[in-house]
C-alpha positions as CSV (number, residue, x, y, z in Angstrom):
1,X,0.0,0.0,0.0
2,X,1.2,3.8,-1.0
3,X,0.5,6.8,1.3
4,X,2.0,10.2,-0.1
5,X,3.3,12.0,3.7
6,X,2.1,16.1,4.0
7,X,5.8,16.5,2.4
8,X,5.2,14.6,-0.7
9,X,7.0,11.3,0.3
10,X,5.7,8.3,-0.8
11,X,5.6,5.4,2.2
12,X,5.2,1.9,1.3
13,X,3.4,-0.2,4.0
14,X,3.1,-4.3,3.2
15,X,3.4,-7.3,5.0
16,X,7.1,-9.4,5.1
17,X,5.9,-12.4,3.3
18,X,9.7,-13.9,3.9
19,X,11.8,-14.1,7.2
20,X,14.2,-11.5,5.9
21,X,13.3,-8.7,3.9
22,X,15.6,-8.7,0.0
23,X,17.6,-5.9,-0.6
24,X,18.2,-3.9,-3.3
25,X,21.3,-3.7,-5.4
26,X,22.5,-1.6,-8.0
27,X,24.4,-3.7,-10.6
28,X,28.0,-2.9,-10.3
29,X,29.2,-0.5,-13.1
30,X,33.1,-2.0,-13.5
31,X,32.0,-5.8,-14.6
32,X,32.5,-5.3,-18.2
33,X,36.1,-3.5,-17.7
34,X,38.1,-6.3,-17.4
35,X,37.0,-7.4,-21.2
36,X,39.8,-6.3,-23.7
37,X,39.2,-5.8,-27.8
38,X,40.0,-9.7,-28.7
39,X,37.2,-10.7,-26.9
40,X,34.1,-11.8,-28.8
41,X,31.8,-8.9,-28.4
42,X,28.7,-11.2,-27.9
43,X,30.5,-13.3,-25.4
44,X,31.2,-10.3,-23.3
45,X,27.9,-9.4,-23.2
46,X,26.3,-12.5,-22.6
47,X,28.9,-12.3,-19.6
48,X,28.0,-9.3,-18.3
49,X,24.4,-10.1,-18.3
50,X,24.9,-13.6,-16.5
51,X,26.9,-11.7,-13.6
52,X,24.1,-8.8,-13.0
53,X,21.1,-11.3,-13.3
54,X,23.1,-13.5,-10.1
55,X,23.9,-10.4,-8.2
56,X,20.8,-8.3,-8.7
57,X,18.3,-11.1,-9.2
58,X,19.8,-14.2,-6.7
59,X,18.5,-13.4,-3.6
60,X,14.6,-12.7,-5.5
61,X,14.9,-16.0,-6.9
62,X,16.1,-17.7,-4.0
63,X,12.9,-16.0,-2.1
64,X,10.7,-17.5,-4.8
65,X,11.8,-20.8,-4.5
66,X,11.3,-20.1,-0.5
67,X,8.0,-18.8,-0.3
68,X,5.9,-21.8,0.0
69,X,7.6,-22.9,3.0
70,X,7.8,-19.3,4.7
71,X,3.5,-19.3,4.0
72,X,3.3,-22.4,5.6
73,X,5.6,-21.3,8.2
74,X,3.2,-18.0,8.7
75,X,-0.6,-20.0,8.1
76,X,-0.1,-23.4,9.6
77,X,2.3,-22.6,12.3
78,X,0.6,-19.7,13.2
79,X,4.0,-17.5,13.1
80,X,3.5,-13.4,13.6
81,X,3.4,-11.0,10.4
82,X,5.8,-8.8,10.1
83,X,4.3,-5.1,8.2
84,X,7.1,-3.0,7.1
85,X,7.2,0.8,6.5
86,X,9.4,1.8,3.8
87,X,10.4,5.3,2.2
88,X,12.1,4.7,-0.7
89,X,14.9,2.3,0.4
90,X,15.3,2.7,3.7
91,X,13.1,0.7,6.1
92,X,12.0,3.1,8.6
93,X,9.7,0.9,10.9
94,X,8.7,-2.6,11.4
95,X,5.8,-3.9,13.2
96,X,4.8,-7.3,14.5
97,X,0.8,-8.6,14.1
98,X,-0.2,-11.8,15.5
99,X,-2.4,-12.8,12.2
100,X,-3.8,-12.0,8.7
101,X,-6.4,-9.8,10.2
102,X,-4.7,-7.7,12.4
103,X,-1.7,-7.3,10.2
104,X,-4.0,-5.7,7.5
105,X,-5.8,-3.6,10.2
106,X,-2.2,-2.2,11.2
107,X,-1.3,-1.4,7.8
108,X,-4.3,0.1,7.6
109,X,-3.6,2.2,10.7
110,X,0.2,2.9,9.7
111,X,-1.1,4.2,6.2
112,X,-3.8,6.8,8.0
113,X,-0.6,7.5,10.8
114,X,1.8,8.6,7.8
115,X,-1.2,10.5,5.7
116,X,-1.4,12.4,8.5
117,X,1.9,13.1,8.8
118,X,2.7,11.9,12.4
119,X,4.3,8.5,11.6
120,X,6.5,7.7,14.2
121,X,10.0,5.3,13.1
122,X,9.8,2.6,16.0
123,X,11.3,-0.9,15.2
């Protein structure tokens, strides 16, 4: 869920549907500088484009191939939701709700909390 702050921040509010919460990386702007003239052209750039898919994209695909056991961990174990408030990339609170109910009503009170402007950063 989006809320725009009084100051014209965007705030992103959603649940934690995995144990840890995936970062975001920038792919790293000195992999193809190793690469000298003789090298195949299309070699190099398949290259290039295998490293930034494994650095930028591991971790998401390692989170898909986890996600069915972190929904069973949250439905059938019964395990707390954890409702994160982001502006852009920095994590700014985080919030524990014992179910599927009153995680949504706490994102629901965190979104009304940061339209108003009096969002408070507790972790």
């Amino acid at each position: 869920m989006k809320v725009t702050e009084p100051g014209g921040t965007t705030v992103r509010i959603g649940r934690r549907w995995l144990p840890w919460r995936p970062r975001f990386r920038e792919p790293d702007e000195s992999l193809g500088s190793t690469m000298d003239a003789s090298d195949g052209f299309l070699v190099g750039v398949l290259i290039i484009v295998a490293i930034i898919v494994v650095v930028v994209l591991g971790e998401w695909i390692l989170a898909v191939l986890l996600l069915p056991l972190a929904l069973a961990d949250r439905f059938l174990l019964r395990r707390p939701w954890t409702v994160d408030v982001v502006r852009g990339r920095e994590l700014v609170a985080s919030h524990q709700a014992a179910d599927w109910a009153s995680s949504r009503e706490l994102k629901e009170e965190l979104a009304a909390q940061a339209a108003r402007g009096d969002l408070l950063p507790e972790q």
